[in-house]
HTML snippet that shows the backbone in 3Dmol.js (N, CA, C, O; Angstrom):
<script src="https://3Dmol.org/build/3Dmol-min.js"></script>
<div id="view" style="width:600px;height:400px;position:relative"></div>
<script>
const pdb = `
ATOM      1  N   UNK A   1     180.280 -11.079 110.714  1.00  0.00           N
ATOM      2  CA  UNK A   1     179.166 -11.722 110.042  1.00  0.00           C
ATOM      3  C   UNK A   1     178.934 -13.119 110.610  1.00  0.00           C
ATOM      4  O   UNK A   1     177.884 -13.704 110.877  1.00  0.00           O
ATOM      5  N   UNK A   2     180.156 -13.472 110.714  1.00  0.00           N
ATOM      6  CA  UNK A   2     180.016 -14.847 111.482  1.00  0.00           C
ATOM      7  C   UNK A   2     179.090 -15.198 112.941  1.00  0.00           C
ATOM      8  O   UNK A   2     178.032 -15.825 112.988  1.00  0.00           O
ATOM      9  N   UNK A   3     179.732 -14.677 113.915  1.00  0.00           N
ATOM     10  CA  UNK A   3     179.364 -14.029 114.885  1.00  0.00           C
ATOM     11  C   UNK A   3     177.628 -13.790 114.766  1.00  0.00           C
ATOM     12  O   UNK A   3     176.996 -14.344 115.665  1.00  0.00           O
ATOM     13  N   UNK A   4     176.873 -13.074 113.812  1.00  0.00           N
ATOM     14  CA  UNK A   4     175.668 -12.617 113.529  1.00  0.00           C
ATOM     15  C   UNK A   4     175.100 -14.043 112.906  1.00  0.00           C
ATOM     16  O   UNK A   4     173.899 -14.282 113.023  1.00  0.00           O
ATOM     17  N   UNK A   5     175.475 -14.449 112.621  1.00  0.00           N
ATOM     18  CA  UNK A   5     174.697 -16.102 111.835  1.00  0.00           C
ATOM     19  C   UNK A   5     174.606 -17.049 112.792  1.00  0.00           C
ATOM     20  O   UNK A   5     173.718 -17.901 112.830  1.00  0.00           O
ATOM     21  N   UNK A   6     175.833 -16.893 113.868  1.00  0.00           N
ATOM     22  CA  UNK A   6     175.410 -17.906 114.827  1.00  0.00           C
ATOM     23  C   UNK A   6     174.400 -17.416 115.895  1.00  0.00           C
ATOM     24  O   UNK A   6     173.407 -18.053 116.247  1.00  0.00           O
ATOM     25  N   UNK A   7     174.780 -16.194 116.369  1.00  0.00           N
ATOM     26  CA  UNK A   7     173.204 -15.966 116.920  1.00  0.00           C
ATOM     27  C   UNK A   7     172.149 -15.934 116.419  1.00  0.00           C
ATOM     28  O   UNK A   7     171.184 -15.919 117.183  1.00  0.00           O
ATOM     29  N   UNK A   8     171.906 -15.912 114.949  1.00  0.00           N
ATOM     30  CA  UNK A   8     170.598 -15.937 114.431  1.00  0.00           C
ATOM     31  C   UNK A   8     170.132 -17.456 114.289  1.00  0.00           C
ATOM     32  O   UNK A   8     168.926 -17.685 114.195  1.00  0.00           O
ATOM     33  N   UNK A   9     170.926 -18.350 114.274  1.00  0.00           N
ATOM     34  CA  UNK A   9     170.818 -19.526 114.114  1.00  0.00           C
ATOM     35  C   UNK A   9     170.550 -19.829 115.969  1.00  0.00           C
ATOM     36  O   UNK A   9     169.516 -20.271 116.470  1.00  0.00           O
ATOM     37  N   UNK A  10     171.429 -19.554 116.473  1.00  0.00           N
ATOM     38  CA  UNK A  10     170.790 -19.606 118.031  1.00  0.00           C
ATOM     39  C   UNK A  10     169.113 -19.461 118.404  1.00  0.00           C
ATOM     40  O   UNK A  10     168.286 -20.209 118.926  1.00  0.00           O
ATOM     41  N   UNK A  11     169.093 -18.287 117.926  1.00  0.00           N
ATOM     42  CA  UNK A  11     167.534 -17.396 117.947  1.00  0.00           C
ATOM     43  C   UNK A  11     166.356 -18.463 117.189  1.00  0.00           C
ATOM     44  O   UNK A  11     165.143 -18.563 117.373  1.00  0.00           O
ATOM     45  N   UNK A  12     167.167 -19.093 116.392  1.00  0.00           N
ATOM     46  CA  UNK A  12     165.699 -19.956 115.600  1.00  0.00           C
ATOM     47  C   UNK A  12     166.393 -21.556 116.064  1.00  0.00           C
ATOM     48  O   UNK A  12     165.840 -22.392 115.351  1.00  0.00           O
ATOM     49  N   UNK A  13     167.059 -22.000 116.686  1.00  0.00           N
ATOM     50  CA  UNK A  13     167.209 -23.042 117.681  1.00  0.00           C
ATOM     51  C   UNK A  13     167.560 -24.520 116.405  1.00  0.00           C
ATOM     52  O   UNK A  13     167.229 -25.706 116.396  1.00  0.00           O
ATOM     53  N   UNK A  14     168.399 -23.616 115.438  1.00  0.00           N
ATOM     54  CA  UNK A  14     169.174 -24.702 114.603  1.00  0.00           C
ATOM     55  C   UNK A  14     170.331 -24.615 114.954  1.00  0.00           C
ATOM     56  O   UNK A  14     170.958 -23.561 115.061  1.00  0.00           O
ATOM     57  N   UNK A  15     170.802 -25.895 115.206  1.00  0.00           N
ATOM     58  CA  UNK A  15     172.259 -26.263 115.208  1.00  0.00           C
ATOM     59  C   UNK A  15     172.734 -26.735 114.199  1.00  0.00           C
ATOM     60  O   UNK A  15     172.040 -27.055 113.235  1.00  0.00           O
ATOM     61  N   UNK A  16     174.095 -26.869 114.250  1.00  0.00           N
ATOM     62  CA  UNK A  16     174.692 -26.824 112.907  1.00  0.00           C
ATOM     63  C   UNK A  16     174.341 -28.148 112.413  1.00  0.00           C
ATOM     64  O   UNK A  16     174.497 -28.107 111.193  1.00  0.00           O
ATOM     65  N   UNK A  17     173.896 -29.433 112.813  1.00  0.00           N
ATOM     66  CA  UNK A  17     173.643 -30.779 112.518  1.00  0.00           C
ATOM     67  C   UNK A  17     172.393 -30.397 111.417  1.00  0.00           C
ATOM     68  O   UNK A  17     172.048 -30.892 110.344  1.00  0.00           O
ATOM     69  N   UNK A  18     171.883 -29.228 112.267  1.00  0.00           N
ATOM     70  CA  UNK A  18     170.445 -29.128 111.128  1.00  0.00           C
ATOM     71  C   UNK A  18     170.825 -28.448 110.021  1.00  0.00           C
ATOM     72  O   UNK A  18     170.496 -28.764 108.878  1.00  0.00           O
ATOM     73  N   UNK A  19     171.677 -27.292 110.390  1.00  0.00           N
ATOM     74  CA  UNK A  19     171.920 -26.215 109.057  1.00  0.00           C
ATOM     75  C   UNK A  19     172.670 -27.379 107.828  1.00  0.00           C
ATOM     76  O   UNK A  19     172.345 -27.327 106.642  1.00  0.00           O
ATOM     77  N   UNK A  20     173.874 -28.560 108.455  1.00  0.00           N
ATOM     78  CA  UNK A  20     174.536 -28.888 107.469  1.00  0.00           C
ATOM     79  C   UNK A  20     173.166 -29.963 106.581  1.00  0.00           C
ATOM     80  O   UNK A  20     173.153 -30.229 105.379  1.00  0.00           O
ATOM     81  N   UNK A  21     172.310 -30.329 107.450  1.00  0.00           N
ATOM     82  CA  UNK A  21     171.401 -30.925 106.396  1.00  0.00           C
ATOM     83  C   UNK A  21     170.256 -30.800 105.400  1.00  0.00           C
ATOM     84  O   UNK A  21     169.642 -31.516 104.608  1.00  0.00           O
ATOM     85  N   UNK A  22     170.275 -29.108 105.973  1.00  0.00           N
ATOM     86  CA  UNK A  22     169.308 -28.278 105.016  1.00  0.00           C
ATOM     87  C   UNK A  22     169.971 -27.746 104.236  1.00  0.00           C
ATOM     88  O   UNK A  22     169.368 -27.158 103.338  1.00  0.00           O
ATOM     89  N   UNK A  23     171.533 -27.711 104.228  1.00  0.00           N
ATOM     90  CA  UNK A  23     172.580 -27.024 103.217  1.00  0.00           C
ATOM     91  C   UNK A  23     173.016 -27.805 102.688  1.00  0.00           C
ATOM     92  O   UNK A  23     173.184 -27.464 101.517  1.00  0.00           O
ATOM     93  N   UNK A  24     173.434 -29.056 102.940  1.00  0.00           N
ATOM     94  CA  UNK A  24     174.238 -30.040 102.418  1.00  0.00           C
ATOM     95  C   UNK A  24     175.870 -29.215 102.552  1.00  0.00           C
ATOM     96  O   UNK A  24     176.897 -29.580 101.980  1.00  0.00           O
ATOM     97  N   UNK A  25     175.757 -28.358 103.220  1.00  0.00           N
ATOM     98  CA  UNK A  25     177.294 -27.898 103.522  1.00  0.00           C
ATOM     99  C   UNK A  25     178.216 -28.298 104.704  1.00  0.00           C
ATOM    100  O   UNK A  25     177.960 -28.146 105.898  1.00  0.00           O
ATOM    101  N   UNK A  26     179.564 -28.946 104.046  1.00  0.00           N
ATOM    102  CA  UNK A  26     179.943 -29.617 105.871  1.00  0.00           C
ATOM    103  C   UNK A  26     180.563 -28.721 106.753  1.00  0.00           C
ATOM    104  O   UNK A  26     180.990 -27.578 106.590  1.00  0.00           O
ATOM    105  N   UNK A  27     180.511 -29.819 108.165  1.00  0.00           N
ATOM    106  CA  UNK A  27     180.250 -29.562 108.940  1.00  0.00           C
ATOM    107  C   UNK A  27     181.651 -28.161 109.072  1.00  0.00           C
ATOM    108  O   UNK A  27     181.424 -27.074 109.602  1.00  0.00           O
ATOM    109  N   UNK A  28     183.038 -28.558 108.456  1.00  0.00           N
ATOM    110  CA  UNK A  28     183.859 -28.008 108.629  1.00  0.00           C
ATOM    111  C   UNK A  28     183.592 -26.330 108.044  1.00  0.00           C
ATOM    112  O   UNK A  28     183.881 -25.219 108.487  1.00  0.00           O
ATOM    113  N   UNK A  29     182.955 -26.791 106.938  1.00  0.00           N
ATOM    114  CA  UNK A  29     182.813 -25.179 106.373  1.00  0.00           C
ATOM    115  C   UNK A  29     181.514 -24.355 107.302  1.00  0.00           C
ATOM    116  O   UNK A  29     181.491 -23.130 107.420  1.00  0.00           O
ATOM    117  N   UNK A  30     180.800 -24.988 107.721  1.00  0.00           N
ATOM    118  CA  UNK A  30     179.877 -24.438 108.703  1.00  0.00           C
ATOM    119  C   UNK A  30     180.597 -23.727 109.938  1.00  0.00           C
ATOM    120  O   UNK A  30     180.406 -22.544 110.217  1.00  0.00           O
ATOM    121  N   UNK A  31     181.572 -24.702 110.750  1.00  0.00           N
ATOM    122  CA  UNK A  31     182.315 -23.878 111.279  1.00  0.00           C
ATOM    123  C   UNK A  31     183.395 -22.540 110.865  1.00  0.00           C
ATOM    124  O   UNK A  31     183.887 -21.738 111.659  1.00  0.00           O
ATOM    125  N   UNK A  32     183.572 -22.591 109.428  1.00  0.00           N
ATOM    126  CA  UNK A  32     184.300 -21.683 109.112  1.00  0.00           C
ATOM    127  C   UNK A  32     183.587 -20.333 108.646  1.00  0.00           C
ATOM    128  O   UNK A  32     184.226 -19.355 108.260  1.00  0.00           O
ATOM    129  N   UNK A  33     182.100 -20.389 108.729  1.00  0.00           N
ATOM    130  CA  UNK A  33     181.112 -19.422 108.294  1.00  0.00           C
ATOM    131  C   UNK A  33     180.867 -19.292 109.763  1.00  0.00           C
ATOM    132  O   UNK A  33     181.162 -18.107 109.920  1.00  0.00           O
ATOM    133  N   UNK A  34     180.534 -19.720 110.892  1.00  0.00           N
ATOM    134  CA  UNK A  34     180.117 -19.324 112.259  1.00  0.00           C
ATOM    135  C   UNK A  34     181.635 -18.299 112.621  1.00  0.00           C
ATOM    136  O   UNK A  34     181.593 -17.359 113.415  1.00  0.00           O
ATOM    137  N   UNK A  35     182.382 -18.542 112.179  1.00  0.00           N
ATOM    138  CA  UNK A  35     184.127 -17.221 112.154  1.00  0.00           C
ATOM    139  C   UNK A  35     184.021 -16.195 111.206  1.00  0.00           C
ATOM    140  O   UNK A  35     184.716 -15.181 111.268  1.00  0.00           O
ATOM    141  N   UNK A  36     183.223 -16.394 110.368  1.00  0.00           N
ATOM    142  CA  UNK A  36     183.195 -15.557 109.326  1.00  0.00           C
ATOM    143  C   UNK A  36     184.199 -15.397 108.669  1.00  0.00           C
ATOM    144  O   UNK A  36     184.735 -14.300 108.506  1.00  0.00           O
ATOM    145  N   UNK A  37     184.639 -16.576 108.148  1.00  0.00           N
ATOM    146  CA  UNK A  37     186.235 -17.077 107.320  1.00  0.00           C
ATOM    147  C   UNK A  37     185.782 -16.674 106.080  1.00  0.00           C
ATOM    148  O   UNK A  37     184.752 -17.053 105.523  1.00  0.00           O
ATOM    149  N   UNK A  38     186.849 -15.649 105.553  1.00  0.00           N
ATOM    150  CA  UNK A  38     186.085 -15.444 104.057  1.00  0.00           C
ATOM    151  C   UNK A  38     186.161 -16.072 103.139  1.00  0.00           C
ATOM    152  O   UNK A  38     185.353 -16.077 102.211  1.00  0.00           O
ATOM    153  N   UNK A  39     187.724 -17.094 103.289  1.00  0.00           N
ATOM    154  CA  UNK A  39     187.526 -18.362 102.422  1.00  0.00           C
ATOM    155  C   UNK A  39     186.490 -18.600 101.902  1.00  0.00           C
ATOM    156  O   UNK A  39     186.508 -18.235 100.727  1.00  0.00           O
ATOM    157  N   UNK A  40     185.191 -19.226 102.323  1.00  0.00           N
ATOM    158  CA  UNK A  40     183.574 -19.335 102.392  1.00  0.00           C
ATOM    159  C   UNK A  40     183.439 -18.973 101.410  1.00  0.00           C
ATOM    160  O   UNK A  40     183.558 -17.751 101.323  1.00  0.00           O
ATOM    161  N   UNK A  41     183.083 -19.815  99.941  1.00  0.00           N
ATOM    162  CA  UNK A  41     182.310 -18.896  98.911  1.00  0.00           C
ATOM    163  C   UNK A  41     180.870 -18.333  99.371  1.00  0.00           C
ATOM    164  O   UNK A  41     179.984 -18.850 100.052  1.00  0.00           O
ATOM    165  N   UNK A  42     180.972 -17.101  98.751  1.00  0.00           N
ATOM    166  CA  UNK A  42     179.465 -16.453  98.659  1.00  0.00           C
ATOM    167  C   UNK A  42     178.340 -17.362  98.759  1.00  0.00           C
ATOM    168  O   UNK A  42     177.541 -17.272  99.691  1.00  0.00           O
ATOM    169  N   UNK A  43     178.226 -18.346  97.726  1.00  0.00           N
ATOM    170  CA  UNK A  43     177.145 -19.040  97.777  1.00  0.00           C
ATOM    171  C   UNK A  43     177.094 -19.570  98.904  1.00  0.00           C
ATOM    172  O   UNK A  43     176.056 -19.194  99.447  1.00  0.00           O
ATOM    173  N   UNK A  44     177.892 -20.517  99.803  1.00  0.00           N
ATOM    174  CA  UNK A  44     177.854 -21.032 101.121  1.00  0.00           C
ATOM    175  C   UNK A  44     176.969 -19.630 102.033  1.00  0.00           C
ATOM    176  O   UNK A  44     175.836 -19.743 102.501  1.00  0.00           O
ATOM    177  N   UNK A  45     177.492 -18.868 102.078  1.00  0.00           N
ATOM    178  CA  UNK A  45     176.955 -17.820 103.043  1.00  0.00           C
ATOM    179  C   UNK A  45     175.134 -17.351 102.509  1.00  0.00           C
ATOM    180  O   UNK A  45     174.140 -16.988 103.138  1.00  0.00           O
ATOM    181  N   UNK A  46     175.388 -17.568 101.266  1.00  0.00           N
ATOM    182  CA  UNK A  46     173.807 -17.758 100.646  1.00  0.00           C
ATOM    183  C   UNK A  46     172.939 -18.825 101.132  1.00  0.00           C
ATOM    184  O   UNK A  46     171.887 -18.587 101.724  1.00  0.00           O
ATOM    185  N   UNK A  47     173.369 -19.993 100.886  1.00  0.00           N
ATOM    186  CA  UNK A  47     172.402 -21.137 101.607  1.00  0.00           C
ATOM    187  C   UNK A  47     172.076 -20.951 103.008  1.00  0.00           C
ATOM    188  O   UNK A  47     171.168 -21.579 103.552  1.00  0.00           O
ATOM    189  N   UNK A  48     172.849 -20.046 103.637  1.00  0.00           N
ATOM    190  CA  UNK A  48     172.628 -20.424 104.744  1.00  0.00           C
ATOM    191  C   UNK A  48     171.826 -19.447 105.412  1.00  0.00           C
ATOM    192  O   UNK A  48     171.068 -19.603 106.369  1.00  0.00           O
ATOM    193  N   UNK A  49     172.206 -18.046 104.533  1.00  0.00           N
ATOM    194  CA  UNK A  49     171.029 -17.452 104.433  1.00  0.00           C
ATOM    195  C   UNK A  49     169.796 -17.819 104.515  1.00  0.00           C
ATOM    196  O   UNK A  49     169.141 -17.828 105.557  1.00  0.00           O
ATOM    197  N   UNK A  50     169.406 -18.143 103.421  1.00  0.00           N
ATOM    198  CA  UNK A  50     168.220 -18.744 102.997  1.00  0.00           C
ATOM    199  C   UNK A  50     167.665 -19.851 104.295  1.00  0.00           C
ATOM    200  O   UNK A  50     166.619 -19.606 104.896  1.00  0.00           O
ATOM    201  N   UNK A  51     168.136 -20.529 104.474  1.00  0.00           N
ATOM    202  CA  UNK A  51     167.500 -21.428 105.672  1.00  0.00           C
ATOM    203  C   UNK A  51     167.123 -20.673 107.054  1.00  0.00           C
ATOM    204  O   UNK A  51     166.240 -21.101 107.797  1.00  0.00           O
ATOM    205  N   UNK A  52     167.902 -19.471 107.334  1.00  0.00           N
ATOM    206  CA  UNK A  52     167.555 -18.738 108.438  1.00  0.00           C
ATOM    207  C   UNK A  52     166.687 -17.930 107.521  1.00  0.00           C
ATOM    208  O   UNK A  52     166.887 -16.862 108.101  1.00  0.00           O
ATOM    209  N   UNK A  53     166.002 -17.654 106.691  1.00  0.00           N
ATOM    210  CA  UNK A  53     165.246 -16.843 106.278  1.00  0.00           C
ATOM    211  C   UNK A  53     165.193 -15.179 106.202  1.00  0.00           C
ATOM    212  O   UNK A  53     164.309 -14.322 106.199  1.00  0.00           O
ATOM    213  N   UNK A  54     167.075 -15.228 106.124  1.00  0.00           N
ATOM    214  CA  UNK A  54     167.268 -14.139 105.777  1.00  0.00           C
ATOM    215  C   UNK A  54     168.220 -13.900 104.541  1.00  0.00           C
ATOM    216  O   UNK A  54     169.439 -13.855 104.709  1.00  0.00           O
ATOM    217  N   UNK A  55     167.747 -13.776 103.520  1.00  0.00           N
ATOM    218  CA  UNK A  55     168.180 -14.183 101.982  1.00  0.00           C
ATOM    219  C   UNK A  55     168.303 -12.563 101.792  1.00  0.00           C
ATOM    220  O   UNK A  55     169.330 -11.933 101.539  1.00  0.00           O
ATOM    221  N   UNK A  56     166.942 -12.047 101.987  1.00  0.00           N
ATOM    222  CA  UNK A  56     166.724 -10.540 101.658  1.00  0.00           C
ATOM    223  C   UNK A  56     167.691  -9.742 102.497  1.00  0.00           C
ATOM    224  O   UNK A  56     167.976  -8.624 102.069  1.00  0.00           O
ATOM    225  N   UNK A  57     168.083 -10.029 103.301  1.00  0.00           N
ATOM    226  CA  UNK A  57     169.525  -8.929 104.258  1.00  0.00           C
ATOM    227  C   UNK A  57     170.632  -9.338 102.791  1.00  0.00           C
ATOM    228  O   UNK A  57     171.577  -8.553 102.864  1.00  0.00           O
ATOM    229  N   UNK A  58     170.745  -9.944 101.984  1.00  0.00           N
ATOM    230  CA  UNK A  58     171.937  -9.846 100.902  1.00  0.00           C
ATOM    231  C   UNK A  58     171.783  -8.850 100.105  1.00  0.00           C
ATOM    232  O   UNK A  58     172.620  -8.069  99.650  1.00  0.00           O
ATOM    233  N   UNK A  59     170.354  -8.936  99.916  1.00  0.00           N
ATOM    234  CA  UNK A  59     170.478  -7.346  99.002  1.00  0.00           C
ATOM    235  C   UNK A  59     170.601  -6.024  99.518  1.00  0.00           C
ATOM    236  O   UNK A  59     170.559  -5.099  98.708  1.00  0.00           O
ATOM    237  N   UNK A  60     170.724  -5.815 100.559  1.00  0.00           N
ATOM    238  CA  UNK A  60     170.999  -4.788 101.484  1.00  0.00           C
ATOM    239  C   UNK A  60     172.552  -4.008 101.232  1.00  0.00           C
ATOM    240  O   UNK A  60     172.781  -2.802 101.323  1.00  0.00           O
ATOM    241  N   UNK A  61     173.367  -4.942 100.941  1.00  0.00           N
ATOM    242  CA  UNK A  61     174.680  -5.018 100.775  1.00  0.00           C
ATOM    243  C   UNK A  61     175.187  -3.606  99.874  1.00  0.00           C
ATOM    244  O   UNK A  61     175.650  -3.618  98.733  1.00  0.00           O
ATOM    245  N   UNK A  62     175.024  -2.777 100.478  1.00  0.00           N
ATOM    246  CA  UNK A  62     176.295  -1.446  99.349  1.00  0.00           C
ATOM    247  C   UNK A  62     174.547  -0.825  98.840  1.00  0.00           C
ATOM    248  O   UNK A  62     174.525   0.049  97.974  1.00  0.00           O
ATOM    249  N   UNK A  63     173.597  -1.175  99.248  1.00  0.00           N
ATOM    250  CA  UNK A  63     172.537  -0.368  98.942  1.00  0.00           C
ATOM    251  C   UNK A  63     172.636   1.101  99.235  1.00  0.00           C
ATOM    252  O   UNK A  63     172.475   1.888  98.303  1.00  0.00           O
ATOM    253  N   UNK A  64     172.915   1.591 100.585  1.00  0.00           N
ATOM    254  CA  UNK A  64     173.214   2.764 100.660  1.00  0.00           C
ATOM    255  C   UNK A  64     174.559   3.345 100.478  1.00  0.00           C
ATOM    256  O   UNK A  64     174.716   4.024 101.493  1.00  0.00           O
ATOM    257  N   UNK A  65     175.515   3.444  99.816  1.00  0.00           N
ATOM    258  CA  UNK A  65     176.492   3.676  98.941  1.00  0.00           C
ATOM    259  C   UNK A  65     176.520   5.371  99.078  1.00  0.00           C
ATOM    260  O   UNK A  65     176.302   6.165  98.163  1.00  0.00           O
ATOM    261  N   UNK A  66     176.830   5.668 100.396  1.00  0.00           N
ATOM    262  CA  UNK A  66     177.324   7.318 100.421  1.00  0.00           C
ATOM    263  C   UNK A  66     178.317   7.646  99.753  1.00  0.00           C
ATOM    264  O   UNK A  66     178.255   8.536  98.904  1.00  0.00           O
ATOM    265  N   UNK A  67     179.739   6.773 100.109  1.00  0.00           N
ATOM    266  CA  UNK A  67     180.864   7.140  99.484  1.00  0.00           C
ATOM    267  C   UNK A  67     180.418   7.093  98.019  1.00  0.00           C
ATOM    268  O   UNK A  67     179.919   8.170  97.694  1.00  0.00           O
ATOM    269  N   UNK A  68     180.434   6.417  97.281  1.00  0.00           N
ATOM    270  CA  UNK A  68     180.367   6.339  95.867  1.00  0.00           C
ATOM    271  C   UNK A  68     179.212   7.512  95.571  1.00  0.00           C
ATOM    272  O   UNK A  68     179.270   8.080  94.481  1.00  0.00           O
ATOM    273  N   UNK A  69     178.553   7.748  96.166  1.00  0.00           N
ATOM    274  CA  UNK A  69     177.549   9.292  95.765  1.00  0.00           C
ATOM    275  C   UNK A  69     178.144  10.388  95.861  1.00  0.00           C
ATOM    276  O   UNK A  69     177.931  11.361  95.138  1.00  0.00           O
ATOM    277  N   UNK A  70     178.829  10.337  96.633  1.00  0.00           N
ATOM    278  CA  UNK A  70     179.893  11.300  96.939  1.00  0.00           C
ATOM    279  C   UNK A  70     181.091  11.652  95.888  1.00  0.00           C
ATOM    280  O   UNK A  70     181.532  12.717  95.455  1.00  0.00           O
ATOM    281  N   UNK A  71     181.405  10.341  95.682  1.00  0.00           N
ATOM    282  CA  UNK A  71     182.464  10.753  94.802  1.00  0.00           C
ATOM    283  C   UNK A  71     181.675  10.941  92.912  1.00  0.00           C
ATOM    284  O   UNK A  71     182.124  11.486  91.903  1.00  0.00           O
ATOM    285  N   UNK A  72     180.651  10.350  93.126  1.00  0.00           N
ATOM    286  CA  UNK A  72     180.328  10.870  91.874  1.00  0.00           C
ATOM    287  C   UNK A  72     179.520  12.291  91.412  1.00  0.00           C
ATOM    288  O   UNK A  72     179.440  12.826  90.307  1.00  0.00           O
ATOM    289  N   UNK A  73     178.986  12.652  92.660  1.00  0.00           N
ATOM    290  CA  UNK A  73     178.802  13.811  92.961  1.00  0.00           C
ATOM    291  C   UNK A  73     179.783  14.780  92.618  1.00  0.00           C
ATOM    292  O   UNK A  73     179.376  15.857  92.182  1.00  0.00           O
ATOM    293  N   UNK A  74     181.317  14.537  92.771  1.00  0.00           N
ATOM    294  CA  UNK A  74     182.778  15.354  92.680  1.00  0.00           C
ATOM    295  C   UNK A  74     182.856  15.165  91.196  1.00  0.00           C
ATOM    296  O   UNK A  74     183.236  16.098  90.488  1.00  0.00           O
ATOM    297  N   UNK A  75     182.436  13.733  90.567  1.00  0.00           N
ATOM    298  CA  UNK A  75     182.730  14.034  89.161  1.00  0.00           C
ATOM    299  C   UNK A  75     182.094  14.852  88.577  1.00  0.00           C
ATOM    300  O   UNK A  75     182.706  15.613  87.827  1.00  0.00           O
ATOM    301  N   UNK A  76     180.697  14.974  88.716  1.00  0.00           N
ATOM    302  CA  UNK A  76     179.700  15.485  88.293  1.00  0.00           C
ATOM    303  C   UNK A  76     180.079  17.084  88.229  1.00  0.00           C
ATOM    304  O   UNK A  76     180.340  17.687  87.189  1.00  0.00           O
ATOM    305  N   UNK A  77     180.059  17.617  89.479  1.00  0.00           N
ATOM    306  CA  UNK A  77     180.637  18.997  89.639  1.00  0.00           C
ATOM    307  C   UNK A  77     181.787  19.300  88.664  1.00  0.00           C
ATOM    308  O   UNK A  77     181.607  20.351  88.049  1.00  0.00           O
ATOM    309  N   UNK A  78     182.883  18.668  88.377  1.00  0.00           N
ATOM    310  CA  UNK A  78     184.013  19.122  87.954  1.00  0.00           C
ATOM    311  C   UNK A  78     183.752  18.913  86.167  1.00  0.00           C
ATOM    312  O   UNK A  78     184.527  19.361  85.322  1.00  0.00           O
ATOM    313  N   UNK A  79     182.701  18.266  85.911  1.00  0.00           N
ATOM    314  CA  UNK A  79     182.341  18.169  84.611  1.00  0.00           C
ATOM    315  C   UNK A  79     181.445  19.926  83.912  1.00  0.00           C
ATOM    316  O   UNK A  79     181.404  20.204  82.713  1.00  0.00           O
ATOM    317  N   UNK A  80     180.830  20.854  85.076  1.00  0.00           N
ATOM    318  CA  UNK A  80     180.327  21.416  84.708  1.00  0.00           C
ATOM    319  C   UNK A  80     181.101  23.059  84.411  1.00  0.00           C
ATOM    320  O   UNK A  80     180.454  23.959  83.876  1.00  0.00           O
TER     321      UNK A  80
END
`;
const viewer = $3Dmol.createViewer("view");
viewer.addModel(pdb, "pdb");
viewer.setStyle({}, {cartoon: {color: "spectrum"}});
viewer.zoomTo();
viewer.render();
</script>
């Protein structure tokens, strides 16, 4: 994830001087979100979202949920 934020941040030609001042997040934890350190609360990875203008890729997250269809699918069956 890390990895993916810094190229997207590459791609729209913010450096981290800019991200930490549109986030107010420092500089250290910025580097620890460009690693994708999970330390990082959620919200950090949210702001920073949001400034690359990709907020809406969060709700994406476990949207398609095969396994869990799957397994409730097995409950379902064994209920009948």
């Amino acid at each position: 994830m890390g990895e993916n934020l810094t190229l997207a941040m590459k791609r729209r030609d913010i450096t981290q001087e800019m991200m930490h001042s549109r986030t107010g997040i420092s500089k250290p934890t910025l580097r620890k979100i460009s690693k994708g350190d999970p330390s990082v609360s959620l919200g950090h990875y949210v702001n920073v979202l949001a400034v690359l203008g990709l907020l809406d890729d969060l709700a994406k997250v476990a949207f398609d949920d095969e396994l869990g269809r799957k397994l409730q699918d097995i409950e379902l069956l064994k209920k009948r």
